[in-house]
C-alpha positions as a Markdown table, in Angstrom:
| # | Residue | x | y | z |
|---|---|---|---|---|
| 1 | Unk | 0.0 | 0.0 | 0.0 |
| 2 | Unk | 1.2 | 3.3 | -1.0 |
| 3 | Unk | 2.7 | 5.6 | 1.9 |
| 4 | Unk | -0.1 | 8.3 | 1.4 |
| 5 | Unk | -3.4 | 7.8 | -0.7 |
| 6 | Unk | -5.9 | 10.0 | -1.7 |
| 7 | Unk | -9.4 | 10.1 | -3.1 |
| 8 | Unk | -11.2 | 12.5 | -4.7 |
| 9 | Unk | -14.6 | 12.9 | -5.6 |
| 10 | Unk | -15.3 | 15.0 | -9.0 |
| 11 | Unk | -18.4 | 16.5 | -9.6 |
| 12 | Unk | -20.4 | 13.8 | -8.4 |
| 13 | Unk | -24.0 | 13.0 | -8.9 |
| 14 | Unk | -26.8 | 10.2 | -8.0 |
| 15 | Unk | -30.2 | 10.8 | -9.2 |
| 16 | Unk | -32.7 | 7.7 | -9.2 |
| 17 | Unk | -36.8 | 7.2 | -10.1 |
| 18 | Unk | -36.2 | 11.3 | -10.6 |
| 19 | Unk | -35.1 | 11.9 | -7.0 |
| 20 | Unk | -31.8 | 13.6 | -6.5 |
| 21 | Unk | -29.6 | 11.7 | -3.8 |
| 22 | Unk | -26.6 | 13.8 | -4.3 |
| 23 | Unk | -25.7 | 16.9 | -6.6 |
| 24 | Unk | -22.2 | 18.1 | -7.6 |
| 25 | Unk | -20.0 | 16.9 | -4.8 |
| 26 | Unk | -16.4 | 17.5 | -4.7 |
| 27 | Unk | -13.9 | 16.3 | -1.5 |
| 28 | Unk | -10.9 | 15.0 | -1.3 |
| 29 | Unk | -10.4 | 12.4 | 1.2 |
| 30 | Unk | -6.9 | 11.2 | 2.8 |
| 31 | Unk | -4.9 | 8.6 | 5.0 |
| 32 | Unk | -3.8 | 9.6 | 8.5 |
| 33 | Unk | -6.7 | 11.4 | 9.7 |
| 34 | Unk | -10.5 | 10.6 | 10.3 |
| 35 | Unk | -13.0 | 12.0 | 7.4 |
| 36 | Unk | -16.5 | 12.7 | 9.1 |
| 37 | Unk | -19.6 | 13.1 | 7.1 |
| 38 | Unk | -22.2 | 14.9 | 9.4 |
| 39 | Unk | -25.3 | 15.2 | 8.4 |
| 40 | Unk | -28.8 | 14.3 | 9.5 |
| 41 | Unk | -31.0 | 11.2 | 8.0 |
| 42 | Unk | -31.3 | 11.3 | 4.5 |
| 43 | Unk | -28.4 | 14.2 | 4.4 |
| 44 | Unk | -26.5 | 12.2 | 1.6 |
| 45 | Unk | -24.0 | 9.7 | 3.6 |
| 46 | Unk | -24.9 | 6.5 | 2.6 |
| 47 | Unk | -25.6 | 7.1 | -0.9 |
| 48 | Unk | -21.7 | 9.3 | -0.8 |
| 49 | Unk | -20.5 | 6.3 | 0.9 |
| 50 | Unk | -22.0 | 3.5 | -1.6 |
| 51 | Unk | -20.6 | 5.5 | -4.7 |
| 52 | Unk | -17.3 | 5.2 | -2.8 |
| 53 | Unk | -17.4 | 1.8 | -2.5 |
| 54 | Unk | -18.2 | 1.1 | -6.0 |
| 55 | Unk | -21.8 | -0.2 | -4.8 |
| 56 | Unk | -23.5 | 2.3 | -6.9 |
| 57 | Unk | -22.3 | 3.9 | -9.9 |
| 58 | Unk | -22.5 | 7.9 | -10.1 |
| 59 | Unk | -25.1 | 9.6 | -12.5 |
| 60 | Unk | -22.5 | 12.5 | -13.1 |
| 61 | Unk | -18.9 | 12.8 | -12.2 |
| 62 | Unk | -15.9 | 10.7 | -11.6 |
| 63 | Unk | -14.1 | 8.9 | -8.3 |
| 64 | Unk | -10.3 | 8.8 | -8.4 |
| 65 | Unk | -8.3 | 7.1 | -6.4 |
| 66 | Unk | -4.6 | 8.3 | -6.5 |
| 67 | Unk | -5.3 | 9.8 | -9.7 |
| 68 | Unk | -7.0 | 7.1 | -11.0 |
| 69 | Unk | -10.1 | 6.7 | -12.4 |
| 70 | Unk | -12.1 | 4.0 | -10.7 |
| 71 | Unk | -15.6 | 5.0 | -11.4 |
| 72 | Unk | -16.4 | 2.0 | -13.1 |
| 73 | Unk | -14.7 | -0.3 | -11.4 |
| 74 | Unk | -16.7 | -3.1 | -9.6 |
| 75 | Unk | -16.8 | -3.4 | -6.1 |
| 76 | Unk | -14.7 | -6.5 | -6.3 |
| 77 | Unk | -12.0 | -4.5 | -7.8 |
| 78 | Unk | -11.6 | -2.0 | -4.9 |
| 79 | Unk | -9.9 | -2.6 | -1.8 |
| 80 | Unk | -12.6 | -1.2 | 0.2 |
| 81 | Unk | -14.1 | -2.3 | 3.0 |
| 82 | Unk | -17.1 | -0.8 | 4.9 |
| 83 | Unk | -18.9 | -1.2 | 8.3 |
| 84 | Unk | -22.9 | -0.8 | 9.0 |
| 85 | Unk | -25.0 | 0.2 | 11.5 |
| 86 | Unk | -27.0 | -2.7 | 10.9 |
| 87 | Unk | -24.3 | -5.3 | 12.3 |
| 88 | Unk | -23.7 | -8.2 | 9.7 |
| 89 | Unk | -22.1 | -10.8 | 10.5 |
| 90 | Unk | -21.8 | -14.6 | 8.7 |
| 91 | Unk | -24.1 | -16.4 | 11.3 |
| 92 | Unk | -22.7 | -19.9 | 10.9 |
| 93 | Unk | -19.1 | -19.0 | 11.6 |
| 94 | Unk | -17.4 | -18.2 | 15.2 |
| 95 | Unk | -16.0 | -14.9 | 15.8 |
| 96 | Unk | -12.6 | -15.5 | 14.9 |
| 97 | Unk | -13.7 | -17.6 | 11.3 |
| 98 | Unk | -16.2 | -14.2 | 10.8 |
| 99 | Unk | -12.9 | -11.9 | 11.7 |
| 100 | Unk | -10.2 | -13.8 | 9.7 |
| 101 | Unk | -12.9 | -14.5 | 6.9 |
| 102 | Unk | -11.5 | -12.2 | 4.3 |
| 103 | Unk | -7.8 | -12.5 | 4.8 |
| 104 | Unk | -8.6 | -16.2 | 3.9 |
| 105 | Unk | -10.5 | -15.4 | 0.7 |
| 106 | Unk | -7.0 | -13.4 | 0.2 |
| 107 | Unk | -4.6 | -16.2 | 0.9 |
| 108 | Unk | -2.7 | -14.8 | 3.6 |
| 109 | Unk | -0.8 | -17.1 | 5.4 |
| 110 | Unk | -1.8 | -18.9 | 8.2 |
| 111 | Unk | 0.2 | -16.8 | 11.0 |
| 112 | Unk | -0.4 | -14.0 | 9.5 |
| 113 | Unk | -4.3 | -14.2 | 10.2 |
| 114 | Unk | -3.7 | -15.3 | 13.9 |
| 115 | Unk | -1.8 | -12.6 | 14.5 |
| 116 | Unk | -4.2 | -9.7 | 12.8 |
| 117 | Unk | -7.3 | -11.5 | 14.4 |
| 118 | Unk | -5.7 | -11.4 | 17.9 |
| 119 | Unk | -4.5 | -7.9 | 17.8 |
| 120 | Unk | -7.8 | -6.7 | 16.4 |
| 121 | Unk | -9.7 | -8.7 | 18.6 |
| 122 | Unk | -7.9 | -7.0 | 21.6 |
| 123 | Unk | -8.6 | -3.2 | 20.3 |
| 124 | Unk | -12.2 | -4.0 | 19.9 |
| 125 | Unk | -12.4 | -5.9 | 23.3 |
| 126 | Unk | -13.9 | -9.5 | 22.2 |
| 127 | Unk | -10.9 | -11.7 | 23.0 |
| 128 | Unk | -13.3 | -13.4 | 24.9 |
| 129 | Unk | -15.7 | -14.1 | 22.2 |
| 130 | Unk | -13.7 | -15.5 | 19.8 |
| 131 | Unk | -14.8 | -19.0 | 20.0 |
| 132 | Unk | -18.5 | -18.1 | 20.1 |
| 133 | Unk | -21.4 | -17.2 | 17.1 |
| 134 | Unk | -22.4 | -14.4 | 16.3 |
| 135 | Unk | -25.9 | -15.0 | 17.9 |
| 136 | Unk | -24.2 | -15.6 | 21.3 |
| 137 | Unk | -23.5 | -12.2 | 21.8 |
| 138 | Unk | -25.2 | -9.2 | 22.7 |
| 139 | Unk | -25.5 | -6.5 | 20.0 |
| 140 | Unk | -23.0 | -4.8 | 20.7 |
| 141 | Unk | -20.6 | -7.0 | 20.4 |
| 142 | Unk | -22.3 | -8.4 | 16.8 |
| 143 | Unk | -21.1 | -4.7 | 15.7 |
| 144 | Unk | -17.7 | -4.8 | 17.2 |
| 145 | Unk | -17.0 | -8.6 | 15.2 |
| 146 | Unk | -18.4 | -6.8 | 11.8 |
| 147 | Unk | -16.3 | -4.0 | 13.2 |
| 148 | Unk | -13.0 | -6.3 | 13.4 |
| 149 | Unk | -13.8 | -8.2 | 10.0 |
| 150 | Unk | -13.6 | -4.4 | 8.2 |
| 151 | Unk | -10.3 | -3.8 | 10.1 |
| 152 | Unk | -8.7 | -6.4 | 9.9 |
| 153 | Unk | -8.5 | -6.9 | 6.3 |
| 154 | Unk | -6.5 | -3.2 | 5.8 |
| 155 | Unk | -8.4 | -1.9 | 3.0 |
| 156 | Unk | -7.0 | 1.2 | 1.4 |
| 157 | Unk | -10.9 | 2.5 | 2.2 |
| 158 | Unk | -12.1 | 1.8 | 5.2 |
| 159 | Unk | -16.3 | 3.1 | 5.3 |
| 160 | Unk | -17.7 | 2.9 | 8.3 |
| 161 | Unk | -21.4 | 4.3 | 8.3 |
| 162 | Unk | -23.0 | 5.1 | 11.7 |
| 163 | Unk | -21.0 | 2.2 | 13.3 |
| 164 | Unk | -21.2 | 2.7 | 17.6 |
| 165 | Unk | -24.9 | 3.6 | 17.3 |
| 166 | Unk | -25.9 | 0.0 | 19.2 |
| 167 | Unk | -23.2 | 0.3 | 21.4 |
| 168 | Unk | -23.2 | 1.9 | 25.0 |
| 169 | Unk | -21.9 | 5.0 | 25.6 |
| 170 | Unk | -19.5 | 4.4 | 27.8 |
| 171 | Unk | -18.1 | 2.1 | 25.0 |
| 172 | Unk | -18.6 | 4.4 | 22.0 |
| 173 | Unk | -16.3 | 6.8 | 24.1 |
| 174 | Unk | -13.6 | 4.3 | 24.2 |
| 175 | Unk | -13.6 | 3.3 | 20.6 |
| 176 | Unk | -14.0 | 6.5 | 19.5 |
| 177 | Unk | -10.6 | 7.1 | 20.7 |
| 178 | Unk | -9.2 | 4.1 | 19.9 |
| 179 | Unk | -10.2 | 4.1 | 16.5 |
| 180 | Unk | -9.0 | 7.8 | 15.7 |
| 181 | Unk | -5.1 | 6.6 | 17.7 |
| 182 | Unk | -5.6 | 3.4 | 14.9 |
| 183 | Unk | -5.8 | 5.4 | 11.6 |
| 184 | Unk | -3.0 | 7.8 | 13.1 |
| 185 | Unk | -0.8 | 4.7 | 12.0 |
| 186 | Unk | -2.5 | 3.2 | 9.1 |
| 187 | Unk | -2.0 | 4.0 | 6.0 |
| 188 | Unk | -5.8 | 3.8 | 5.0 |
| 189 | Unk | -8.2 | 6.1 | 4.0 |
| 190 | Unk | -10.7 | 6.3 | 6.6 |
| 191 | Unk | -14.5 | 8.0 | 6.2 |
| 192 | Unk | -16.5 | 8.0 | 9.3 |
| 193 | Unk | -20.6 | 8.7 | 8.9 |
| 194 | Unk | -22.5 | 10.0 | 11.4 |
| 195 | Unk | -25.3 | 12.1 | 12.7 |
| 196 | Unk | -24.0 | 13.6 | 15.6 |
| 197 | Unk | -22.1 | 16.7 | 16.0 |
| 198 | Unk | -20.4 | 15.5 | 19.2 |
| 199 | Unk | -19.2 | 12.2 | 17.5 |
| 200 | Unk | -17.3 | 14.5 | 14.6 |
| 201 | Unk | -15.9 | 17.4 | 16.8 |
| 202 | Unk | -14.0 | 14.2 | 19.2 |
| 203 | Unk | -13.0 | 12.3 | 16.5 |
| 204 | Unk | -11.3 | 15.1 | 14.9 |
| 205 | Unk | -9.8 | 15.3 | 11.3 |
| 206 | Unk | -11.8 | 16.7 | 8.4 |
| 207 | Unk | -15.6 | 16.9 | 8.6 |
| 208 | Unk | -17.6 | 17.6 | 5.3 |
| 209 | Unk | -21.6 | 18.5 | 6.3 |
| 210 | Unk | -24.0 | 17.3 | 4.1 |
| 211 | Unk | -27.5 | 18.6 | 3.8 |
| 212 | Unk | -30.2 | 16.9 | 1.3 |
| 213 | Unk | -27.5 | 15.5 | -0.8 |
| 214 | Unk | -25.5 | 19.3 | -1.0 |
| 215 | Unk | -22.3 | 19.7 | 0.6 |
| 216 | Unk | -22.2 | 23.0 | 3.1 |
| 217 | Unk | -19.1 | 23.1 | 4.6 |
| 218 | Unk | -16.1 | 21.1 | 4.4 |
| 219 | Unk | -12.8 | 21.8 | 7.0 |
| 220 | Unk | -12.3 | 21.5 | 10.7 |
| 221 | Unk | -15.2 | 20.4 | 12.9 |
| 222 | Unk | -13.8 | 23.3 | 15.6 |
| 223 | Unk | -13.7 | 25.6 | 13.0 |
| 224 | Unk | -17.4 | 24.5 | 11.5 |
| 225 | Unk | -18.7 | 25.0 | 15.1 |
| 226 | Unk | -18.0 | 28.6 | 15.5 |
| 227 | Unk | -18.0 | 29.8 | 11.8 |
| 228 | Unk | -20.9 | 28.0 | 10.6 |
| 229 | Unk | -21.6 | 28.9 | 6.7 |
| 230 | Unk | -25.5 | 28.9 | 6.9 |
| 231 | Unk | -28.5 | 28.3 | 9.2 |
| 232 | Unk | -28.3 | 24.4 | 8.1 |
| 233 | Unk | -24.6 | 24.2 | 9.0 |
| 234 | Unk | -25.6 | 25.9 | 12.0 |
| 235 | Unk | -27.7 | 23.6 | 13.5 |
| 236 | Unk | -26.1 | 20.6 | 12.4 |
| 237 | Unk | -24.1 | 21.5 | 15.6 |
| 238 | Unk | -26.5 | 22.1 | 18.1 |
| 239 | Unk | -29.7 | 19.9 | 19.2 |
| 240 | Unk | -31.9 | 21.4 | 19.9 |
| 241 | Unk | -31.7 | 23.9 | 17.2 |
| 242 | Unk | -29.9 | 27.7 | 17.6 |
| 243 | Unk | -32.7 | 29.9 | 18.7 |
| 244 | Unk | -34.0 | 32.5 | 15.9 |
| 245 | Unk | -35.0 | 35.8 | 16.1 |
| 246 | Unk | -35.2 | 38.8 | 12.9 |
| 247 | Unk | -33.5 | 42.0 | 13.6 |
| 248 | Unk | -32.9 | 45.0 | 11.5 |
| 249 | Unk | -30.1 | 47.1 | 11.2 |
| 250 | Unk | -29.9 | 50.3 | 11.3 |
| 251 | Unk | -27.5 | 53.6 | 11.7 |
| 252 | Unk | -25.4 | 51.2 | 14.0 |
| 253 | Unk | -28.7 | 50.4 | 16.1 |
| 254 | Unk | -29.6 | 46.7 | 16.3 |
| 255 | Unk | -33.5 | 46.6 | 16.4 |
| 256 | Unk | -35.9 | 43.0 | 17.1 |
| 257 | Unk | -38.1 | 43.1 | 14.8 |
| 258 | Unk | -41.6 | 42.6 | 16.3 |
| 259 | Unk | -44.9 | 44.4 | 15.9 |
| 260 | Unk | -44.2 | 45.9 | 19.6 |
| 261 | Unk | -40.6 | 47.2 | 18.7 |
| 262 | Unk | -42.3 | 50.4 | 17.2 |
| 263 | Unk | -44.5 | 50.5 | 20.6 |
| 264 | Unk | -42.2 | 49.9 | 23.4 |
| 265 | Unk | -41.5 | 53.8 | 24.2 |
| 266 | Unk | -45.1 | 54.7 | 24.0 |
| 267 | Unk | -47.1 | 51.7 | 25.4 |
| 268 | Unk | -47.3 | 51.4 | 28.9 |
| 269 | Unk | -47.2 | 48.4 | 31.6 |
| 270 | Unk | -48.6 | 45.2 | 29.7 |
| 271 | Unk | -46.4 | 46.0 | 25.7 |
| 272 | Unk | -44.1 | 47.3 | 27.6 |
| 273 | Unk | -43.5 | 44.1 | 29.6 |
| 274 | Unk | -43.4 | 41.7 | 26.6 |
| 275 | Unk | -39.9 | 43.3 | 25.0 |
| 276 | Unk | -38.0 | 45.1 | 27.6 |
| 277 | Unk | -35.0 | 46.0 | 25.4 |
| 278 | Unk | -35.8 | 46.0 | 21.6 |
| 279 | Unk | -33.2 | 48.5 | 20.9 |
| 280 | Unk | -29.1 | 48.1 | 21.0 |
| 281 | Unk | -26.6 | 50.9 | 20.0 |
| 282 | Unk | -23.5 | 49.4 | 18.5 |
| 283 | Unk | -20.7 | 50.7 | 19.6 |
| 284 | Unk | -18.0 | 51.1 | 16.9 |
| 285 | Unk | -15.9 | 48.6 | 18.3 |
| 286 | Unk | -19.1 | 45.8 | 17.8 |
| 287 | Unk | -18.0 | 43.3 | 15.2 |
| 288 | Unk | -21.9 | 43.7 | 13.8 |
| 289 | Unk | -21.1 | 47.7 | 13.6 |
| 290 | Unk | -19.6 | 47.3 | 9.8 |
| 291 | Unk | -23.0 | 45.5 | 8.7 |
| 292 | Unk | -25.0 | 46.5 | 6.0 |
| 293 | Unk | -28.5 | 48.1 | 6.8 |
| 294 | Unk | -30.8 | 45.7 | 6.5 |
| 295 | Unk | -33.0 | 42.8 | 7.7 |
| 296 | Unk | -31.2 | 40.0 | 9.2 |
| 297 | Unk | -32.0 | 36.4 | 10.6 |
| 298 | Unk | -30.3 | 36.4 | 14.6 |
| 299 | Unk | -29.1 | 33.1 | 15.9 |
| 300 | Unk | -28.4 | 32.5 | 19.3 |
| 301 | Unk | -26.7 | 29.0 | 21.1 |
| 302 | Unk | -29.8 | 27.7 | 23.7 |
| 303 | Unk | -26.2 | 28.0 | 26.1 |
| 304 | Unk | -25.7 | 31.8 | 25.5 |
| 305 | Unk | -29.2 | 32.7 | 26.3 |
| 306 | Unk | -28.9 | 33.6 | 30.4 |
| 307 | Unk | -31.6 | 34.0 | 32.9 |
| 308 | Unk | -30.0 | 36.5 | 34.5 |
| 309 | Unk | -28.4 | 40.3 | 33.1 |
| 310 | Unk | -24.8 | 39.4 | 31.9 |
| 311 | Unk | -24.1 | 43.3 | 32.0 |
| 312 | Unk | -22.7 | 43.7 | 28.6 |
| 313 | Unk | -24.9 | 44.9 | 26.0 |
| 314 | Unk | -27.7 | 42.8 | 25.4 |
| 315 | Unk | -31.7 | 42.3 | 24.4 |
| 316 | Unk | -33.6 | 41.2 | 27.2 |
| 317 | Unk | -37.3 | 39.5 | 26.1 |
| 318 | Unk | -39.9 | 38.2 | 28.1 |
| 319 | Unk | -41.6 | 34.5 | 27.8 |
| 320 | Unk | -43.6 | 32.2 | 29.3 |
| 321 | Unk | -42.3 | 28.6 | 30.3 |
| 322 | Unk | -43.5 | 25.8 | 28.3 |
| 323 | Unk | -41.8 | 22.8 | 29.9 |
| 324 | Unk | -38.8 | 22.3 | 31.6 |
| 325 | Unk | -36.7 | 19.1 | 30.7 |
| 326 | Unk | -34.1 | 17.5 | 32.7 |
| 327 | Unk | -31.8 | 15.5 | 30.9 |
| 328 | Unk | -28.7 | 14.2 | 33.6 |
| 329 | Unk | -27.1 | 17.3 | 34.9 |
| 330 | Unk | -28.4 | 19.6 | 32.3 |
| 331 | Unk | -32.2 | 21.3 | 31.9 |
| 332 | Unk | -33.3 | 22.7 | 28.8 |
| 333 | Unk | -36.4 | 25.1 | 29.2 |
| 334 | Unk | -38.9 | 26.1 | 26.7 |
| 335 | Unk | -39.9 | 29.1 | 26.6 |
| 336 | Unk | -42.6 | 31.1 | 24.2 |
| 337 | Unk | -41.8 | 34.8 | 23.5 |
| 338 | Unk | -44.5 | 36.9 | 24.6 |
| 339 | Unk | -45.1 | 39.3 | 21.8 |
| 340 | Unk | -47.7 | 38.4 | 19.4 |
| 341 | Unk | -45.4 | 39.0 | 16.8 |
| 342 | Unk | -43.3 | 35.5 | 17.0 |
| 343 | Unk | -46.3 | 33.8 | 16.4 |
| 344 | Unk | -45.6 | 31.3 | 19.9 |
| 345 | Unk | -42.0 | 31.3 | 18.2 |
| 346 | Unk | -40.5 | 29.2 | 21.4 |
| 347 | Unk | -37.0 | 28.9 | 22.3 |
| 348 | Unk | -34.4 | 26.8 | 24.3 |
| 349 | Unk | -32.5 | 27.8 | 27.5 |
| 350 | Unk | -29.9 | 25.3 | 27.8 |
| 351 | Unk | -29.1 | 25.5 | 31.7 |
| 352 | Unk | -26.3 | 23.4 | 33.6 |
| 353 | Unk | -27.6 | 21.6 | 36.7 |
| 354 | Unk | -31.1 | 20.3 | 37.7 |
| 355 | Unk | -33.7 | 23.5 | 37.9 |
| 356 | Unk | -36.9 | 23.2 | 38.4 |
| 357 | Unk | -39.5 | 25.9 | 36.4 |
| 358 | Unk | -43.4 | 25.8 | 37.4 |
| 359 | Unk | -45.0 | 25.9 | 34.3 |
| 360 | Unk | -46.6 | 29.1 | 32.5 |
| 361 | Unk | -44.3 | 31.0 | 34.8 |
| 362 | Unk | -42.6 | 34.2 | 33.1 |
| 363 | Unk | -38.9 | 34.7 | 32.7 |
| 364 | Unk | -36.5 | 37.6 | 31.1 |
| 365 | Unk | -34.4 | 35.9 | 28.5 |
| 366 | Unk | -30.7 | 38.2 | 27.9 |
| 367 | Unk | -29.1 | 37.7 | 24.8 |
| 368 | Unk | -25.6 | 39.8 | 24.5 |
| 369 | Unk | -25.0 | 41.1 | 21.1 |
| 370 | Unk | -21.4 | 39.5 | 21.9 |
| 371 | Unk | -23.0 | 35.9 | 21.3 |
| 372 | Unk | -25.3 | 36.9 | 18.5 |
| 373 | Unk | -24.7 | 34.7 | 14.6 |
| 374 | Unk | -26.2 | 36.7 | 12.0 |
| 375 | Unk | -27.5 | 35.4 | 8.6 |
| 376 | Unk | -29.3 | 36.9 | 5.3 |
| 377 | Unk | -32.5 | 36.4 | 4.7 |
| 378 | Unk | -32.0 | 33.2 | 2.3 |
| 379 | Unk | -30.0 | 31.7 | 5.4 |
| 380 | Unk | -26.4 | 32.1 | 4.3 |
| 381 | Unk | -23.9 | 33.4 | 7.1 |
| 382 | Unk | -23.5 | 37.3 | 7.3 |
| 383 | Unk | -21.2 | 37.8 | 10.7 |
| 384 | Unk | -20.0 | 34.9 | 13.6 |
| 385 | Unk | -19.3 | 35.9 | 16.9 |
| 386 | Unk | -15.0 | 36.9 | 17.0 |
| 387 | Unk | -14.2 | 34.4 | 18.9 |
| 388 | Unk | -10.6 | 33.4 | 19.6 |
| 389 | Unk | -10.1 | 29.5 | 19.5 |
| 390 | Unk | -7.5 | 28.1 | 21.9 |
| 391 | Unk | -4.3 | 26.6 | 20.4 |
| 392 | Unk | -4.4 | 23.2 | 19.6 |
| 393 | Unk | -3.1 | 21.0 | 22.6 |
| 394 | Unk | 0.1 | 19.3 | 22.7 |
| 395 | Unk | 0.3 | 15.5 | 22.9 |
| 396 | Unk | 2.2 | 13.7 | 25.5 |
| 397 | Unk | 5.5 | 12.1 | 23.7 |
């Protein structure tokens, strides 16, 4: 196997029965790191992966591997291998004649399997297993055999699409790492599916997020997080979703744009209430300040929206509890804006700790400009908050 490969994907495209699947892709892929696909259900990451694999053939565009053009080439011909989220496994077999399965089909000697199967076996935790069937074991460990099988055989591809979703979590965690320290040493080209922001910012590498077949971003999962391109790259990242609010700008005054922004210096007690600060100055120094005048789509994180005055310069709206859900050692509150002019729009207050809310009570949401994403109107990103991100950490030699 060549020291360094690459694969690049040119212009690709999958329509089928008049439905598009994916539409003008281009990445390049390569060994050493983890490549994450993010993206939710029915983003585009199976069908991406498939084409890789040779199990579909593109509609449009070509698949080189190391300058090479394998679009055509059968599945057979490509030393790919790939790993499901359904686990499959041969069910007649043991572990170890399931793990060693394809080095056997290509003729590798006979020491040479024990050895790959035992050190495999070990990194995926199933020594234990080895002499059992696939039905024996829990389904977890089903996926870490079909896990071993793809690993062992050191494709130049290695696929794996949504793999530690049957696992526990304590587990996932562990693999997660272990399989990221693996491809730091391989020589394969390794592409890692998945629909959960958390899974690509730990494992690292090069994440590419796909949205209804469409590529948004591709670079650093880090980077993605704080610099998002659009609304849908946005809250790929965030579950629940970024809270949303439209604003105007205007002669370096940030304005909410409600039916009751117009109102709030004239009406008394009950408008008055509902949006306590509609109106920001910008100072010069604001990183919104150099922004067009105009109408703009506000995203906040569900983290970055406080119960209590942060003292920097901020909008401050009133709502009405909806629920309050405890989730571990985290509560995330619903609340509905109280102007009319949202339309119930509700959003998320993503509190650490356990807190308890009575329902239909009232709260004062603060949102500081300092934490505020703008967008344009069709979605695509305007501003991001100037955040500095910490220097990458130094491994321990």
């Amino acid at each position: 196997m060549d020291a360094t490969l690459s694969l690049e994907l040119q212009n690709i495209g999958l329509v089928a029965d008049n439905q598009t699947y994916l539409e003008d892709i281009n990445l390049t892929f390569e060994s050493g790191a983890f490549n994450v696909l993010l993206g939710r259900t029915l983003a585009g990451k199976t069908s991406l992966m498939r084409v890789i694999a040779g199990l579909d053939k593109p509609t449009a565009g070509n698949v080189l591997l190391n300058g090479e053009n394998i679009t055509r080439c059968s599945v057979q011909k490509r030393n790919v291998s790939m790993v499901y989220q359904q686990f499959i496994n041969y069910p007649h077999f043991s572990v170890w004649e399931n793990i060693a399965s394809p080095l056997k089909i290509a003729k590798v000697p006979a020491q040479e399997i024990k050895r790959r199967v035992s050190e495999i076996a070990e990194l995926l935790h199933i020594e234990p297993f080895l002499h059992k069937q696939p039905l024996e074991l829990s389904g977890g460990q089903q996926q870490r055999c079909a896990m071993a099988r793809a690993l062992v055989k050191d494709a130049q591809i290695i696929l794996f699409d949504e793999p530690l979703v049957n696992l526990d979590y304590k587990l996932r965690e562990t693999l997660r790492f272990e399989l990221k320290a693996l491809f730091k040493k391989r020589e394969s080209i390794a592409i890692y599916a998945t629909t959960e922001a958390h899974e690509a910012l730990a494992l690292g590498g090069t994440t590419t997020l796909l949205h209804e077949g469409r590529v948004l971003q591709n670079g650093e999962a880090l980077q993605q997080y704080y610099q998002p391109a659009d609304l849908h790259a946005a809250d790929l990242y965030h579950e629940p979703p970024m809270n949303r609010l439209n604003v105007s700008i205007k002669e370096r005054k940030l304005r909410v744009e409600s039916s009751l922004s117009a109102q709030a210096e004239t009406s008394s007690s009950t408008h008055a209430e509902a949006l306590i600060a509609t109106d920001i100055e910008l100072n010069k120094n604001d990183y919104l300040a150099s922004l067009n005048d105009g109408i703009y789509q506000c995203a906040v994180r569900p983290d970055q929206v406080y119960l209590t005055s942060t003292h920097l310069s901020e909008l401050v709206i009133t709502g009405q509890v909806d629920l309050a859900e405890i989730s571990a050692s985290e509560t995330f509150v619903h609340v509905t804006l109280s102007d009319p002019a949202f339309d119930s729009l509700t959003w998320v207050v993503h509190l650490q700790g356990i807190h308890d809310f009575d329902p239909d009570a009232k709260l004062r949401l603060f949102v500081a400009v300092k934490d505020m994403y703008l967008f344009d109107q069709q979605g695509a990103s305007v501003c991001s908050p100037k955040l500095a991100l910490a220097p990458k950490s130094k491994e321990l030699s």
